[in-house]
N, C-alpha and C positions, 0 to 999 in steps of 0.2 A: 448702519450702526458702527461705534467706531472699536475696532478691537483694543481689549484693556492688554497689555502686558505686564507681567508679575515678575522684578524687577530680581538677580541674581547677584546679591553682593558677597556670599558666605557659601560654600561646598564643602562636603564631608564626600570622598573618595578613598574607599577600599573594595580591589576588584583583583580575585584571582588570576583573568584575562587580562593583559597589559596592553594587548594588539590599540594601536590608534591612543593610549594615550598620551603619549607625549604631547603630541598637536593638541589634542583636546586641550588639556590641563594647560602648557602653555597658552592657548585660543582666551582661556578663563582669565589666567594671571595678568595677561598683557593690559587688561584692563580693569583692574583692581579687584578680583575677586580673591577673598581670601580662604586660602584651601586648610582643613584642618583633615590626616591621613591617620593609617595606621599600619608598624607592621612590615612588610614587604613594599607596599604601596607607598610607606613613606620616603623608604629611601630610593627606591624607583624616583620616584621625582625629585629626592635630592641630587641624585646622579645624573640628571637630565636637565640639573638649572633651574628648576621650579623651585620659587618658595612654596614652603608649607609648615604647617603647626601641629605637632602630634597630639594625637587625641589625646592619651594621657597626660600631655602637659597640660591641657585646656582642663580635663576632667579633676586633674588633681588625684587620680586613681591608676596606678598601674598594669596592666596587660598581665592576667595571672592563670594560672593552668593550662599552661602550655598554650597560650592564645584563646583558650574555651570563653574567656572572659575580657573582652577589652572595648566594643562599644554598649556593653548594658547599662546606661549607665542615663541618669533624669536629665544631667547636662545635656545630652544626644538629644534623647527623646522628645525633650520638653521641646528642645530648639526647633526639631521636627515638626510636631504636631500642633505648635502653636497657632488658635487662629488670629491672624494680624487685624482682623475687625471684630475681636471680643476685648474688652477695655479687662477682662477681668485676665484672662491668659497675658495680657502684655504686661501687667500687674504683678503677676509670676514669674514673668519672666525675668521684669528687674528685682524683684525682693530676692531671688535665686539664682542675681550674676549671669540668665543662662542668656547667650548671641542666639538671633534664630540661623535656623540653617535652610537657606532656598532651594539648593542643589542635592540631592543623594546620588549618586555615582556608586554600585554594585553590584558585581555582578557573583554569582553563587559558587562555593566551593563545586570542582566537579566532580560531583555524585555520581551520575550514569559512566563516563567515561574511567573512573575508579574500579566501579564492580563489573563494567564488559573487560576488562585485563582478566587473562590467564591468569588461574592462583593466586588470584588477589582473597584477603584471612577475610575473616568476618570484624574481628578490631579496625582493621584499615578500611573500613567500608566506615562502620559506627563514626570512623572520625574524619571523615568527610558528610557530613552530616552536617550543614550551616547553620548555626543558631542567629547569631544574629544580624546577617544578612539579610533571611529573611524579613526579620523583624522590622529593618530599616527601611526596607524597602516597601511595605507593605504599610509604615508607618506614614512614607511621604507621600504613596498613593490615597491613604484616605485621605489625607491634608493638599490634594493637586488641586485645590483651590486659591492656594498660595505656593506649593511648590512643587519641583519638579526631579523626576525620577529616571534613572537611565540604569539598564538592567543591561544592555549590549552595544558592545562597540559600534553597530551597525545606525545607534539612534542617535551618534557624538553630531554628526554630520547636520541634522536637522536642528538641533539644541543650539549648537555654538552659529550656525546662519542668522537663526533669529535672534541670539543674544545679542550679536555683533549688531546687525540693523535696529534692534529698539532697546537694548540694556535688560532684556527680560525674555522669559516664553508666552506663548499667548494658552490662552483655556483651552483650546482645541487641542492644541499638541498636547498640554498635560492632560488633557482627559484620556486622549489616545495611549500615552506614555503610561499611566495609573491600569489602564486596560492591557494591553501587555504586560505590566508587574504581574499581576494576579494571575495573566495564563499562566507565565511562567514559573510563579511558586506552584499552583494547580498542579502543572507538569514534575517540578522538584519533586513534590509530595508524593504523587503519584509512583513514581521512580521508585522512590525510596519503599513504599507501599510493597510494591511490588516486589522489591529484591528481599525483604521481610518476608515476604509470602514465599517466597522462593527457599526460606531457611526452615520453615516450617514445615510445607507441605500440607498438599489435603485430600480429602477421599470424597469418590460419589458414589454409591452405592456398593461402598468396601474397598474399590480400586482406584489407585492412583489417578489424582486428574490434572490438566494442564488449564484447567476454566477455574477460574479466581472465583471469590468470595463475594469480590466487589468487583465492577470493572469499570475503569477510567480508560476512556478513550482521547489519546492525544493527535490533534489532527490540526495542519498545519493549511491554510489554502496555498496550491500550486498554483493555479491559474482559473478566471473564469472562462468558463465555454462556450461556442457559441448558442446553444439549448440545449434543453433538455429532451427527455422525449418526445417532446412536439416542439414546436416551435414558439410559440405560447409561454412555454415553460423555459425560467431560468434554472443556467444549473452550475456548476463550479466541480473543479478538481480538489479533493482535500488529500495530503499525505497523511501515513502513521510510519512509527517508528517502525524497522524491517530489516531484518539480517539478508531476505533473498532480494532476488531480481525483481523489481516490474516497472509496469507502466507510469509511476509516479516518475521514477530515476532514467526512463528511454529518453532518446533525446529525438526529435522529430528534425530529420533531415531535408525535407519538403515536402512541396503542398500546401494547403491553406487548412486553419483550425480545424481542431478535432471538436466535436459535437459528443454530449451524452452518450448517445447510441453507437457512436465511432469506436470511444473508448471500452464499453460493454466489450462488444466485439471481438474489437483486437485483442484486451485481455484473454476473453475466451481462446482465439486461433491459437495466441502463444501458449498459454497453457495445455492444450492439447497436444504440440507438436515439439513442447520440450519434453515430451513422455517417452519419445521414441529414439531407439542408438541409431538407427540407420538413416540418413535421408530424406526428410519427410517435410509433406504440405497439406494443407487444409485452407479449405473456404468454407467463412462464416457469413450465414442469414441468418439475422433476427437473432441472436446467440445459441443457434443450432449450427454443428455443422452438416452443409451439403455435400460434400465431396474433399476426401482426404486419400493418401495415400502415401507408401513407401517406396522408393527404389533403389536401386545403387549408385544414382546421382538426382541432385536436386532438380535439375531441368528433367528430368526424370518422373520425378513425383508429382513434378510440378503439372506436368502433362496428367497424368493420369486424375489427379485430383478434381483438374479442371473438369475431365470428361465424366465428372461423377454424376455431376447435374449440370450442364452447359449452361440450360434456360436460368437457375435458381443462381448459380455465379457470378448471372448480369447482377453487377452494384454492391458484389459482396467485396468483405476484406479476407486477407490471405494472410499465413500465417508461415513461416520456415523455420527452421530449426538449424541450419547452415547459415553463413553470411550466402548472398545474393550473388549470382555472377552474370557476368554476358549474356550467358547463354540461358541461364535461369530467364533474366529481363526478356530476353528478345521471345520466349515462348508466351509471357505474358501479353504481347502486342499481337497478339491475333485477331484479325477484322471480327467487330463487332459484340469484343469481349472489353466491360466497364468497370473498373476496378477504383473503388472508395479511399480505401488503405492498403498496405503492407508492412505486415511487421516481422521484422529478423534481426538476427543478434549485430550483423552488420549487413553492410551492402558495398560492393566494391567500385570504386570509380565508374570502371564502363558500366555500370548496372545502374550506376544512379544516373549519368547521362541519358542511356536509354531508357529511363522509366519516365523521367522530369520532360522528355524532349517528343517523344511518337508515342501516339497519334497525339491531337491536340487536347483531349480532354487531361493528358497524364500531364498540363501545367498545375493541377489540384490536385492531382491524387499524394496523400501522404504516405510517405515514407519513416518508418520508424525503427531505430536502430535502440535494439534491448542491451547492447552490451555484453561481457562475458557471464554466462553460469556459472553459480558459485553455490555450492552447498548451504541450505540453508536449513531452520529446525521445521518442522510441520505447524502453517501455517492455521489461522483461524481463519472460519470463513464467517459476516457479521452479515443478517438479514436483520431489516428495521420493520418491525410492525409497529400499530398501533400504541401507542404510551411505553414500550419495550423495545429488547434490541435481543433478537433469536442468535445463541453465539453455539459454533460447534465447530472441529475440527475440520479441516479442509479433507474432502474422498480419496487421498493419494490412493494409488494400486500399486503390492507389488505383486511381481513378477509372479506369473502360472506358476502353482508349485506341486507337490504333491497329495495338496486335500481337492484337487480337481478330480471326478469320479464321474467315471463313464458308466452310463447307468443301464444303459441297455446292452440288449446281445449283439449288437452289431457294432465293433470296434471302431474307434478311429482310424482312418487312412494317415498315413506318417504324412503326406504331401498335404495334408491339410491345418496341419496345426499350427504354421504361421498364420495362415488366413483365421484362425479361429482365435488365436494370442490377440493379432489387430483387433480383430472384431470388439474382440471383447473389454479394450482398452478404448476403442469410440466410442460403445455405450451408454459409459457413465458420463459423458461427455455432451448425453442427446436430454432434451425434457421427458421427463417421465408424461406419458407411459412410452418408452423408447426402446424401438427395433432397430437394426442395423442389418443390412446384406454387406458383407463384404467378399471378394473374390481377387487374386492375385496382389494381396494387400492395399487392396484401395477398395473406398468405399460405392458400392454402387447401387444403392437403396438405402432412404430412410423416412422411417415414421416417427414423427415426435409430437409428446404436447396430445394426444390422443388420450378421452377419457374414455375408451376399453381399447386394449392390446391388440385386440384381432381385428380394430379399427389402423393400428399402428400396424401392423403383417400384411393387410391389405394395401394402405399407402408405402411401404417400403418396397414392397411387388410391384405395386404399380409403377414407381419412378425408375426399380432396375429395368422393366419389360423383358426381354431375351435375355438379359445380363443377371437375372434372376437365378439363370440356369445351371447349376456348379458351382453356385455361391454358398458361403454358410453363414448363417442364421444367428446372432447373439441377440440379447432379450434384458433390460433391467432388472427385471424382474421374473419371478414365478407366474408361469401360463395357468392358470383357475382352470380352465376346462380344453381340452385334446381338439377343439375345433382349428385351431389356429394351427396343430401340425398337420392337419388334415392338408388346409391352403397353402402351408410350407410347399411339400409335396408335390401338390398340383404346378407350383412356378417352377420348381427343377431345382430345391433344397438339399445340398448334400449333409449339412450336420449342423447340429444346434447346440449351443451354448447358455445354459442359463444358469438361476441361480439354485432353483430349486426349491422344496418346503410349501408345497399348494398340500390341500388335501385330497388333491384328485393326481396326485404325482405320480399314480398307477396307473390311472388311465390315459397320462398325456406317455408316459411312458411306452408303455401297449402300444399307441397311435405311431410311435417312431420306430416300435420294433416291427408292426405292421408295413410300413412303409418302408424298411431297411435304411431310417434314417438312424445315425451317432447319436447320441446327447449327451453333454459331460453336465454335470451340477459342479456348479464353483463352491455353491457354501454361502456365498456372498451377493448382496443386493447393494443394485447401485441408483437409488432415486434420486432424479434431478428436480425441485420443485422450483 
């Protein structure tokens, strides 16, 4: 089939962004297309040697309220939306003087980058607000059957190729080109939606909330993956718009592609391990972690972490919270230990040598550099179910404070309260129903993903064995019934962490003063679903 091309003699160009146009516009000119501007964009290209013809001289209407008003106008429009194989529209077109217009070239006042300015008024917002930008663009996307739309300097490049080889674009690219317009006002909208919402404010059951009305999600693809959770399955990276750090914006320093399950992951390890001030490492299975831990240095943590679960490490990813050093790397090369990924804010020359180069499987393991931490607002976190999208808060924690309550007669030991801060900070971090042993701030038992608790107390026992013994106990949740401190007990439990609020809170209670184990209630539940 032979491709038609839809032939480019006439452009209408007004675009806040200026990046690339010169070439472009010149690219146009050099071969006789004739440009009609407006505004800024006119004399930009007078200054640059392009002819061009200002829209108001063609409209025979002047540019009035302050710019509010200067392509509204049928001359425009009509030229736009004309269809070139309707005898009645080209009919209109000569009774009404009007040239058609093949080219739109526009791209949008900037809105978003207006209202993220410090102390920018609520007036200066309102007047970056594009009326007819939109309009135009949106006019030449439904008519990309004859003409053709460029919303970003990034599209000059593909336009002017094929103008130059056949005198026109072909159907594809405009279809493509009309498909982008519409994200992008979608996106405009949206923005704008939202910064409205943001002047308003709103309430969910009385109290202030940060979950919108409507929700428009803007998502961008990064990159496609190499599967999804099987193999079977296709999958893709999409970005959203984002003040903090992640995995969209890391940059992967080596190794071969990340996979669906790669990426779960490593999200998880970082996010775990940017929670902590001091030193810290975690290894992730299956989006649980096995083995985490703090020290006063990273090769440090890194040890301890490993030895959380050695067997469950084989094939996991690692996560740090320090850049990576020598000595970090060389502790990861231990015979017989297989590592997927690693991710950290950096990694330093010798470190990426030694991980890229020994043993031989670290020619694939990726390396992933998150870049600096930077304050961000709290986070949404978006589950997809069913015909809906489940949206709520991300579980940030702060810090132990004073609604922690020791609820039994037998006190905390002072030497234990780091271990029980840790503990209590991996938890929210494990699948519900999820236990944690931890002992000299690293993790050395855990049950996750258990549908009862005392199923999750006996696999978190089971994986510390000896290391059970001086360890203490944190819990997501409230224990329903006192048999689970029973088994605390019996593995060598020195004190328990939860949340509290069962209605048997007397008798799990009893079972720890029985036992002369601690237990503080937080207050607070931390389910992972």
């Amino acid at each position: 089939m032979v491709t038609q091309y839809s032939p480019i003699r006439r452009a209408l160009i007004s675009v806040s962004d200026k990046t690339g146009l010169a070439e472009f516009a010149k690219g146009l000119s050099a071969r006789g297309v004739e440009i009609y501007s407006t505004g800024g964009t006119y004399r930009f290209l007078l200054d640059h040697g392009i002819v061009a013809l200002e829209v108001a001289q063609y409209t025979g209407f002047p540019e009035v309220m302050d710019g509010r008003v200067k392509t509204l106008h049928p001359k425009i429009f009509g030229g736009i939306l004309a269809r070139r194989d309707h005898q009645e529209d080209l009919e209109s077109l000569s009774a009404h003087s009007i040239d058609t217009i093949d080219l739109v070239v526009v791209n949008l006042y900037p809105f978003e980058a207006t209202v993220a300015k410090e102390g920018v008024s609520f007036s200066e917002a309102i007047e970056q607000i594009d009326i007819g930008g939109p309009s135009l663009i949106r006019a030449a996307s439904k008519n990309h059957a004859f003409v053709t739309v460029a919303t970003s300097p990034e599209q000059y490049g593909s336009i002017l190729a094929e103008f130059q080889a056949h005198g026109g674009t072909s159907q594809q690219l405009r279809l493509q080109l009309a498909l982008e317009c519409f994200e992008s006002t979608a996106k405009y909208d949206a923005a704008i939606g939202k910064f409205l919402a943001s002047q308003i404010g709103g309430k969910a059951g009385g109290a202030q909330t940060v979950l919108p009305e409507r929700l428009h999600l803007d998502m961008t693809k990064v990159q496609d993956l190499r599967y999804g959770e099987n193999p079977h399955q296709q999958a893709a990276l999409y970005a959203r718009p984002s003040s903090g750090i992640s995995l969209v914006q890391a940059k992967q320093l080596h190794g071969k592609e990340l996979s669906y399950n790669n990426l779960l992951d490593a999200d998880s390890a970082y996010n775990i391990v940017r929670c902590f001030a001091r030193p810290s490492a975690v290894v992730i299975k299956h989006n649980n972690p096995c083995g985490a831990a703090s020290a006063h240095k990273l090769s440090a943590a890194c040890r301890k972490a490993l030895d959380g679960d050695p067997q469950s490490a084989f094939g996991g990813i690692l996560g740090f919270n320090q850049s990576v050093d020598a000595e970090t790397a060389n502790e990861l090369c231990q015979p017989g230990l297989f590592i997927e990924a690693i991710v950290a804010p950096a990694f330093s020359d010798s470190a990426i040598e030694i991980l890229s180069t020994k043993p031989k499987w670290r020619e694939n393991v990726r390396l992933i550099a998150m870049g600096k931490e930077s304050e961000s607002e709290r986070p949404l976190d978006f589950r997809f179910v069913q015909g809906g999208v489940l949206v709520q808060q991300a579980d940030t924690l702060p810090p132990a404070n004073l609604t922690w309550k020791t609820v039994t007669t037998v006190p905390v030991a002072d030497e234990l309260w780091d271990d029980i801060a840790f503990g209590w900070e991996m938890v929210r971090h494990v699948k519900s129903n999820a236990i944690v042993l931890a002992r000299d701030a690293a993790l050395v038992g855990v049950g996750a993903g258990q549908m009862s608790r005392v199923d999750s107390v006996e696999i978190a026992i089971s994986k510390a064995a000896d290391r059970s013994r001086g360890s203490i106990l944190a819990s997501d949740a409230f224990f329903p019934f006192p048999d689970s401190i029973h088994r605390a007990a019996q593995a060598g439990i020195v004190a328990i962490v939860q949340p509290g609020g069962s209605k048997k809170d007397d008798e799990v209670i009893a079972a720890c003063n029985e036992h002369r184990i601690p237990m503080l209630f937080t207050g607070q539940r931390h389910f992972r679903h």
